[in-house]
C-alpha positions in Angstrom: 180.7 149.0 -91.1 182.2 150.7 -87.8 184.3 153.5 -88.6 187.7 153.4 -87.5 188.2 155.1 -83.7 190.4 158.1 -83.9 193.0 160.3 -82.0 194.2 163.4 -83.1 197.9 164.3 -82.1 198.8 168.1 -83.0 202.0 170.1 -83.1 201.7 173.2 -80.9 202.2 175.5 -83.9 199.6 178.0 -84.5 198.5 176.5 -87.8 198.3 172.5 -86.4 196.5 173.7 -83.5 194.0 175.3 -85.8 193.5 172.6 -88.0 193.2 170.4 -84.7 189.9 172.3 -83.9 188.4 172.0 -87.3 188.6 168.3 -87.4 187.9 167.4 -83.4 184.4 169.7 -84.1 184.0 167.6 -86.6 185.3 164.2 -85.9 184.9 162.4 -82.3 188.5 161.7 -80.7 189.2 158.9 -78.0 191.9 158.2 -75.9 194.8 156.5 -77.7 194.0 153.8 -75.4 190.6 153.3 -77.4 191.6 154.3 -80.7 192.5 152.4 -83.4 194.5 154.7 -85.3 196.4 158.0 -84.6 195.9 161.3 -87.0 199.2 163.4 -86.6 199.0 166.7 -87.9 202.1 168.9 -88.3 205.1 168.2 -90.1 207.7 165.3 -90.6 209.6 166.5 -87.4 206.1 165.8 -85.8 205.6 162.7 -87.5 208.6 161.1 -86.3 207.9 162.4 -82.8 204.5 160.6 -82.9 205.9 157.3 -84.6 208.5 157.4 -81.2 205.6 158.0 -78.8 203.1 155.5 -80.3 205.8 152.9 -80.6 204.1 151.3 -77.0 201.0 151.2 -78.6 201.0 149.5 -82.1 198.9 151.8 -83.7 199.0 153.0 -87.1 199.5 156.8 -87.7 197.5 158.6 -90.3 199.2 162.1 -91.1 198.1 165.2 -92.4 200.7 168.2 -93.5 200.0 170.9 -90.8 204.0 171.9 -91.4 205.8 172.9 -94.5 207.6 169.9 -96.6 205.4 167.1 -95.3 207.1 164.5 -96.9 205.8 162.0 -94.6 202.6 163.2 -94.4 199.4 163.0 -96.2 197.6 166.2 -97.7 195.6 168.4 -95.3 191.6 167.5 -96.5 188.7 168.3 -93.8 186.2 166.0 -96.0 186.1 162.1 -95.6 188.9 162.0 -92.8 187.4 158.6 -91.8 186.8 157.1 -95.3 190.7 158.0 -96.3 191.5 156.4 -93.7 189.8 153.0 -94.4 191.2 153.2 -97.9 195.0 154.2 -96.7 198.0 151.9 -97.9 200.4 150.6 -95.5 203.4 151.0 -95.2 205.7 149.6 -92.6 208.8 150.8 -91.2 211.6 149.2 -88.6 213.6 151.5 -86.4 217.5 151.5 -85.7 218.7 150.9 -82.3 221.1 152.8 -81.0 223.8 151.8 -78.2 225.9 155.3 -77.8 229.0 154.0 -75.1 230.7 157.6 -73.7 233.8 158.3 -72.3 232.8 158.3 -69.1 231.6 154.5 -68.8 228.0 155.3 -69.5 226.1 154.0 -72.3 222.8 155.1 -74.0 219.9 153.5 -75.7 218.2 154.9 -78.6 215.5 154.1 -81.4 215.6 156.3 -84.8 213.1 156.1 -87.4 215.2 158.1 -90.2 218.9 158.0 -89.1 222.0 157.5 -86.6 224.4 160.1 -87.3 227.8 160.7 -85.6 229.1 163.9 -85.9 232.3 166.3 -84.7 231.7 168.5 -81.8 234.8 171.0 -81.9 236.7 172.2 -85.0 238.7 169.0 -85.0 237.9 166.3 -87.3 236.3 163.3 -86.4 238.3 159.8 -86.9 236.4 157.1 -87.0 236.8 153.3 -87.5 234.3 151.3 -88.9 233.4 147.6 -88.1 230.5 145.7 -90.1 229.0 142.3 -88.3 232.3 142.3 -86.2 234.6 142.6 -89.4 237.0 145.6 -89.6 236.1 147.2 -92.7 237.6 151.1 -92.2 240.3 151.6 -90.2 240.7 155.2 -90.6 237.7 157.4 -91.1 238.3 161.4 -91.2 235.7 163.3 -91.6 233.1 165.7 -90.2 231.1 162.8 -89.2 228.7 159.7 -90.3 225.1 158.2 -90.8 223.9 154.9 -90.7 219.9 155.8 -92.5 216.6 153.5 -92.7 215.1 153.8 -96.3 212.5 155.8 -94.9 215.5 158.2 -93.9 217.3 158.0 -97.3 215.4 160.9 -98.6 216.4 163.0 -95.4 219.6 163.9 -93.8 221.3 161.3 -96.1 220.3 162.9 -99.4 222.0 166.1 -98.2 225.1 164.5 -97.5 224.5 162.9 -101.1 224.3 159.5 -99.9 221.3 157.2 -101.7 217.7 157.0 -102.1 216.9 153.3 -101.7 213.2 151.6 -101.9 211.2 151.1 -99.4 211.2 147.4 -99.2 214.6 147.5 -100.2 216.1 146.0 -96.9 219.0 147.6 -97.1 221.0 150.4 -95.0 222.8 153.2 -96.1 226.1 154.0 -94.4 226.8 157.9 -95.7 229.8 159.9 -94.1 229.5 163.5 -94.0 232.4 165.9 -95.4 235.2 162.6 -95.7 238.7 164.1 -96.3 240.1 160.7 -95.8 239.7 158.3 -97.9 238.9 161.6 -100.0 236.7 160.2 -102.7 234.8 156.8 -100.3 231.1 157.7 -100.7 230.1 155.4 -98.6 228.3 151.6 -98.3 224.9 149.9 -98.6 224.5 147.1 -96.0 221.8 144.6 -95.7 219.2 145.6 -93.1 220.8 143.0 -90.3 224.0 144.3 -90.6 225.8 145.1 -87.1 227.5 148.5 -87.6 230.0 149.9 -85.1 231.9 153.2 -84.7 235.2 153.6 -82.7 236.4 156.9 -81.9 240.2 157.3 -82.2 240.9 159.7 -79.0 237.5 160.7 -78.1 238.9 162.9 -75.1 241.0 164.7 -77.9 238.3 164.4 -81.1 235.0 164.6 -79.2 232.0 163.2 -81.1 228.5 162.6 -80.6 226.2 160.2 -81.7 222.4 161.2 -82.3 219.4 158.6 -83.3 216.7 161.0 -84.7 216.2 164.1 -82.1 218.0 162.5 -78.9 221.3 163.6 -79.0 224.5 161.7 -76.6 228.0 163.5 -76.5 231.3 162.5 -75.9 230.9 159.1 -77.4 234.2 156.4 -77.5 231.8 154.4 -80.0 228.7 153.7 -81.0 226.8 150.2 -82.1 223.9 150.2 -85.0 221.5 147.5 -85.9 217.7 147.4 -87.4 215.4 146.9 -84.6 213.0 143.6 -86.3 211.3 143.1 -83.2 209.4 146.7 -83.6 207.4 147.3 -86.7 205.6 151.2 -87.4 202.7 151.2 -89.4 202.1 154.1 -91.4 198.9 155.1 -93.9 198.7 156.5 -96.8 196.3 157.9 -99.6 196.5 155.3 -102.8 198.8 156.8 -105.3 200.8 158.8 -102.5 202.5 156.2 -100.6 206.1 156.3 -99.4 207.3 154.3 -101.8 205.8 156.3 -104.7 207.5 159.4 -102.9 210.8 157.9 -102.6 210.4 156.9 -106.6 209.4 160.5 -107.2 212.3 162.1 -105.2 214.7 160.7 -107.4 214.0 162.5 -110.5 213.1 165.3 -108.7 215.4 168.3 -110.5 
């Protein structure tokens, strides 16, 4: 049987770069162009970098921890890189698209892996209204800001504002605000995966927000429009036993 075709994608820390010259002594790397899978090595910041850039290419990404948490990653093994591979679980994921409108006319377009978050950019509050598949549902929001997160992303930013884990496979969104003083005790929503969210800012000029899918950050938004992204599918591989989903089950009764 024909091993799979790999290409190594590194963090430029000291310690991925290393690890990056053990395995390419040891394994051949191709272009992405030939390859049929993509070993990232690094952490989950890198990960989700990787998952952005190979998006083009429909190629699943293999990780290895070369960071410090690692929760998307596999563990870091020189031996039988090739033959984890071929016995990896998938697992796929489907991005948010972000459409970020800002006060001066201008609008940006934006895919996140983990989370869209909305968040206040002076000492001012945010205010915030909420509409779900065109239905007002919020009509006053104050807070520090908001997060509309994938269930990939539940276990990230979205756990520290306390909102939900939620399976995998769940289909389902979590909409967590961050710091709420009004409605004081609303802890949020789960939506179904095709839900249309959107975010109005009440006087933006005044209250300026910003809106940021994964690392790309827009500021001085007047609102901001979420939706699952169906049309785009990531593949990502695990070891059996260590898959997302067991992760995800694992995080919640993690003390």
């Amino acid at each position: 049987m024909t091993k799979p075709a790999v290409a190594f994608a590194a963090n430029p820390t000291p310690k991925a770069q290393a690890i990056l010259r053990t395995l390419s002594a040891r394994y051949r790397s191709v272009p992405v162009a030939d390859a049929d899978v993509i070993v990232a090595l690094g952490g989950d910041g890198f990960m989700l970098r990787t998952l952005h850039s190979v998006l083009k290419h429909g190629l699943p990404v293999y990780g290895m921890n070369a960071g410090s948490l690692g929760f998307l990653m596999n563990d870091y093994a020189e031996d039988d890189l090739l033959e984890r591979i071929e016995a990896a679980e998938l697992v796929e994921l489907h991005p948010l698209r972000m459409r970020a409108h800002a006060i001066d006319g201008s609008y940006t377009e934006a895919l996140a892996i983990n989370e869209v978050s909305l968040l206040r950019q002076t000492y001012q509050a945010a205010k915030l209204a909420i509409q779900i598949d065109g239905k007002p549902r919020m009509t006053e929001l104050v807070c520090d800001g908001i997060l509309v997160a994938t269930p990939a992303g539940s276990t990230a930013y979205n756990l520290s504002a306390h909102g939900p884990i939620v399976p995998i496979d769940s289909d389902i969104l979590c909409l967590t605000p961050i710091s709420a003083f009004r409605p004081r005790r609303w802890r949020g929503a789960l939506l179904p995966h095709d839900a249309h969210v959107e975010f109005i800012v009440d006087d933006p000029a005044e209250r300026p927000v910003s809106a940021t899918a994964d690392n790309l950050e827009v500021r001085d938004v007047s609102r901001v429009e979420v939706q699952e992204d169906r049309n785009l599918t990531l593949r990502l591989l695990y070891d059996p036993g260590h898959n997302l989903a067991e992760r995800i089950l694992a995080e919640q009764f993690e003390a």
